[in-house]
C-alpha positions as MATLAB code, in Angstrom:
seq = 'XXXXXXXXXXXXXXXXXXXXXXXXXXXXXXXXXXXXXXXXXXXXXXXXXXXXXXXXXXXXXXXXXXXXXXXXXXXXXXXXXXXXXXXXXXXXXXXXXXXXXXXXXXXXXXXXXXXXXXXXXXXXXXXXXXXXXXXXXXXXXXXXXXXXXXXXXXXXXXXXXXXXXXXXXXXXXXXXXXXXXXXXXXXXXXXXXXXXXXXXXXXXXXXXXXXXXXXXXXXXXXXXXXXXXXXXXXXXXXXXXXXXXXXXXXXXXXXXXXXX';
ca = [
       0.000    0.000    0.000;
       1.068    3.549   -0.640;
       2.122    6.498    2.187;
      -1.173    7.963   -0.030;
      -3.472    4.735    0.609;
      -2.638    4.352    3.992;
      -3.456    8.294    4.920;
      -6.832    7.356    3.182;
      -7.486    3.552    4.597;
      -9.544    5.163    8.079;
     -11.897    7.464    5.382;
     -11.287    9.503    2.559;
     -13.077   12.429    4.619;
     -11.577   11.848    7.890;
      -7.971   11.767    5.844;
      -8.505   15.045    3.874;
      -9.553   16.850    7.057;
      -6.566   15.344    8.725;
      -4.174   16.772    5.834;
      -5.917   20.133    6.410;
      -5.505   20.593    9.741;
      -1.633   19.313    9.283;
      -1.940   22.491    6.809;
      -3.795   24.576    9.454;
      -0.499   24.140   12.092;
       1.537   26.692   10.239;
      -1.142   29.355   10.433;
       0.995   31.174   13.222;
       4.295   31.642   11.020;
       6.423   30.033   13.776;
       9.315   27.993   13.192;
       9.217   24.687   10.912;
       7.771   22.119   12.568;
       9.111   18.309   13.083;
       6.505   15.133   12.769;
       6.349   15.190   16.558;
       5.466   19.253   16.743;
       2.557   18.154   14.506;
       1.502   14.875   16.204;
       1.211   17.221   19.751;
      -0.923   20.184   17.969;
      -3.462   17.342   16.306;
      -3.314   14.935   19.321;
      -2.182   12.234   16.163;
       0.255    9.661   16.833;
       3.594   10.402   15.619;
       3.595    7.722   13.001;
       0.059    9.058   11.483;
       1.621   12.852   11.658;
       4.521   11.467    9.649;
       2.569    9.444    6.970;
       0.525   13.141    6.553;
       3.094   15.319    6.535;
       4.958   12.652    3.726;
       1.949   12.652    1.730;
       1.829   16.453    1.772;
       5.197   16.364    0.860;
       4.888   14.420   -2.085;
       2.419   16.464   -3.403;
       3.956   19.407   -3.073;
       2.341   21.052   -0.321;
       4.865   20.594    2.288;
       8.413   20.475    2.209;
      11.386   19.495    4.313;
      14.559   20.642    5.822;
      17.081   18.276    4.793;
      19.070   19.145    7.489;
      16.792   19.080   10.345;
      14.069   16.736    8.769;
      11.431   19.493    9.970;
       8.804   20.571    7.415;
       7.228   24.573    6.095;
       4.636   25.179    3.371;
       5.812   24.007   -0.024;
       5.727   25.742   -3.286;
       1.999   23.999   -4.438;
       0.710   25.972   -1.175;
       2.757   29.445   -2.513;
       1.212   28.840   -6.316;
      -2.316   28.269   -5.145;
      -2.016   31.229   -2.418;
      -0.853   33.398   -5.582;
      -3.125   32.314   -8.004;
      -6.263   33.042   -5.552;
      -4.647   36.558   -4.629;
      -4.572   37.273   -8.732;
      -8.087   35.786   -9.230;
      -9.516   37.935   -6.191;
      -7.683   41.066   -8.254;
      -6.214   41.657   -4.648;
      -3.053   43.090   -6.574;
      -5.478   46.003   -7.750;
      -6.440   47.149   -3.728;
      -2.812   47.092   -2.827;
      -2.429   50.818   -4.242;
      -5.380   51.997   -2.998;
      -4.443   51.017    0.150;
      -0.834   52.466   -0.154;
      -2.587   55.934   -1.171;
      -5.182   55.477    2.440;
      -2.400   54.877    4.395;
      -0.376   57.725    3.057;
      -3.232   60.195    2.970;
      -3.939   59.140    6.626;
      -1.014   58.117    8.532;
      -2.321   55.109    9.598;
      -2.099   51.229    8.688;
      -4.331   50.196    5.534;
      -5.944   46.384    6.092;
      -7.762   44.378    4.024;
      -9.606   41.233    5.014;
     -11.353   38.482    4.343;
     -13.838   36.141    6.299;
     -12.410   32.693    6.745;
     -14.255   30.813    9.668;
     -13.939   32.502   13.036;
     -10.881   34.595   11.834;
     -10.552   37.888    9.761;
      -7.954   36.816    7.297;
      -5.930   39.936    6.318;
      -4.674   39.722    2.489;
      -4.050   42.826    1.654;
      -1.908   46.280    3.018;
       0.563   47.064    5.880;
       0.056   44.455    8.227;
       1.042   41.640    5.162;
       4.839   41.068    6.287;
       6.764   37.947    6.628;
       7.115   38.036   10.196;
       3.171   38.945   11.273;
       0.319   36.584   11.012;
      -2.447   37.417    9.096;
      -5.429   35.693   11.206;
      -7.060   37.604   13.592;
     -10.204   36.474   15.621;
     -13.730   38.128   14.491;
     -14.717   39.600   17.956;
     -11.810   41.318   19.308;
     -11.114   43.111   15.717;
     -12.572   45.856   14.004;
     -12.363   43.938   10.848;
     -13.764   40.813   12.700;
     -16.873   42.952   13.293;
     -17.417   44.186   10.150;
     -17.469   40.611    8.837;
     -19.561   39.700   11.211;
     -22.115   42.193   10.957;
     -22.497   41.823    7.398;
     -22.193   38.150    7.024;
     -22.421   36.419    3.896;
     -25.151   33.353    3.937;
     -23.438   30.444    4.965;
     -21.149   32.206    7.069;
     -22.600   32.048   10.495;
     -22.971   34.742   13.283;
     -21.940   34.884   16.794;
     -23.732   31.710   17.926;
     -21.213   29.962   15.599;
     -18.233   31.188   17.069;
     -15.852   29.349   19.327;
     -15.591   30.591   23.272;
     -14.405   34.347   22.689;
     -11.602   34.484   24.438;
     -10.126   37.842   26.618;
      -7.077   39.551   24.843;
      -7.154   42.931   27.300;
      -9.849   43.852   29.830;
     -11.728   45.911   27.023;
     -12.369   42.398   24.510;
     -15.708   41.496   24.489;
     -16.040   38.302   25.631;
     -20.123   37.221   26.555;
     -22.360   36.626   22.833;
     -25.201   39.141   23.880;
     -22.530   41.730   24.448;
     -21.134   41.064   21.266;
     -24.471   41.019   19.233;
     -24.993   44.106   20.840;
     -21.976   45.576   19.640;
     -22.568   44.092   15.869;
     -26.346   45.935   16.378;
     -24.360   49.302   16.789;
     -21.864   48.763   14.044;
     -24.788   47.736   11.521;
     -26.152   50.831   13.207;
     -23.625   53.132   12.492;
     -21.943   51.414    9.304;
     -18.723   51.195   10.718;
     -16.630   48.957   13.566;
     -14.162   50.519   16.191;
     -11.608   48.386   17.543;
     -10.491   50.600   21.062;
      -7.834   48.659   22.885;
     -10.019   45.255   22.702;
      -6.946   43.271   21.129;
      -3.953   44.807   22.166;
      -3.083   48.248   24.355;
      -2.684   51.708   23.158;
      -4.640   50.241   19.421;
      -7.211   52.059   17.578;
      -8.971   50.970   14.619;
     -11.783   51.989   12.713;
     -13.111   49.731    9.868;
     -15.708   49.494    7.276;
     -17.484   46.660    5.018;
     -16.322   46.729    1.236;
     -20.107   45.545    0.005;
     -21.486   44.036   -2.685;
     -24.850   44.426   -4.554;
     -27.039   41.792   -1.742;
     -25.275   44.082    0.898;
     -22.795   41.218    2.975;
     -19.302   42.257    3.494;
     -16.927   40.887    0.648;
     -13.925   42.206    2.590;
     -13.313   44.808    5.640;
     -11.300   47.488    5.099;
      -9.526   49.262    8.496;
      -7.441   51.884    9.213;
      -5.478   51.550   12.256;
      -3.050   53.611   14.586;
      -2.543   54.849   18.178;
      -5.601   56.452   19.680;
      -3.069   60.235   19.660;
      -3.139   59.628   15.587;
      -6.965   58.386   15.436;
      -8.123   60.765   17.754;
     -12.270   61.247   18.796;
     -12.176   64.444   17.241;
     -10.913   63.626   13.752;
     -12.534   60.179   13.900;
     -15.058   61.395   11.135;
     -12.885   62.669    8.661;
     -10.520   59.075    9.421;
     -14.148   57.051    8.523;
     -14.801   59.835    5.730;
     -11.031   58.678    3.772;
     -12.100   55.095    4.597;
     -15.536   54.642    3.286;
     -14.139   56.444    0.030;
     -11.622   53.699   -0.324;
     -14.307   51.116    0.584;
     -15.894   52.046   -2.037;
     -12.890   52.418   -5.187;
     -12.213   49.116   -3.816;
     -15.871   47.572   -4.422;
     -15.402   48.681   -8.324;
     -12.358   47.097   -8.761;
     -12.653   43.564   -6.711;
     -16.023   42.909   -7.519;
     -18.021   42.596  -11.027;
     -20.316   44.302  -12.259;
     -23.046   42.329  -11.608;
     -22.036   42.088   -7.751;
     -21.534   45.884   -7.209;
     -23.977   48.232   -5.381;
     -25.704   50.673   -7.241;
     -23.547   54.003   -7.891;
     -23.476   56.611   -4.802;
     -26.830   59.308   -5.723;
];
């Protein structure tokens, strides 16, 4: 039997959503990781890590240290993640964002939804050394994806235990549908200190046609750059990129109707 038949002899389903989850364990951009680092993270033996992680290999999606036998993402993983940011036209926002953050002073974000995470893909946070996940209900952007969830998507209710980042984060559901009330409400998201100290961010919903949130777009700074009295006029340069943004990612058929 193959390293391939074996990963698939308990259930093909069981064995793809193994493979993705071996995937999953480099969401955090840490170090490469050995068979063992893998087999602790999944709760897998070490020998069922190891016949993933070689199947991954093969295919392209991992690949290994020769020297220290541990294994990163592999090219397949790089092609795909390039071909989906071409395909989204996500190389179109990233001077519209350059020209918000520059007009501004502040950070320029773009994310997507991708289960209980805001997926940033787009603008100053994307470096090499900074994750791009960050969870739904401590983030500006998080809200904004919430409150104007696609179908499909799920709301609070389908969110893991919200856990406490500073004493600000909102951490009880009917608080945080409360919160997504006011954002709906006032068509924007503020992120105050509720993810990390001496933060501010202020985001909006990039929307389409139906009205759900496609992406969230934030600005972000310290709370002496985004200050309460220039808070408008910070939401003002962000909704106008919002909406540049919504002609050029989506089609024309998914737009919103044209400002009166």
């Amino acid at each position: 039997m193959t390293e391939a038949a074996a990963v698939r002899a308990p259930g093909g389903a069981q064995a793809v959503q193994r493979a993705l989850d071996v995937l999953h364990c480099f969401h955090d951009n840490g170090p490469d990781l050995s068979a063992s680092d893998l087999a602790r993270r999944l709760t897998l033996s070490v020998s069922t890590a190891h016949r993933l992680a070689r199947t991954l290999l093969g295919a392209g999606f991992l690949e290994q240290d020769a020297r220290t036998s541990r294994y990163r993402l592999g090219p397949a993983v790089t092609e795909l993640g390039r071909l989906s940011y071409h395909q989204r036209g996500l190389h179109l926002a990233a001077p519209e964002l350059a020209d918000l953050a520059e007009r501004t002073g502040a950070t320029a974000d773009l994310a997507l939804r991708s289960g209980p995470h805001a997926v940033i893909v787009a603008g100053g946070s994307v470096t090499p050394k900074v994750g791009l996940r960050r969870p739904l209900h401590s983030t500006a952007l998080g809200k904004v994806l919430l409150a104007w969830a696609r179908p499909g998507e799920g709301g609070p209710s389908s969110l893991p235990p919200l856990p406490a980042f500073t004493a600000r984060t909102i951490v009880r559901p009917a608080a945080l549908e409360a919160e997504l009330a006011r954002v709906r409400s006032d068509t924007y998201a503020v992120n105050d200190g509720e993810s990390a100290h001496g933060v501010r961010t202020l985001a909006v919903p990039v929307l389409d046609g139906a009205g759900y949130a496609r992406f969230a777009l934030a600005v972000r700074a310290t709370p002496s750059v985004i200050t309460e009295e220039r808070g408008d006029w910070f939401l003002a340069q962000a909704r106008s990129c919002a909406r540049a943004l919504e002609v050029l990612l989506l089609s024309p058929a998914e737009r919103r109707p044209p400002a009166p």
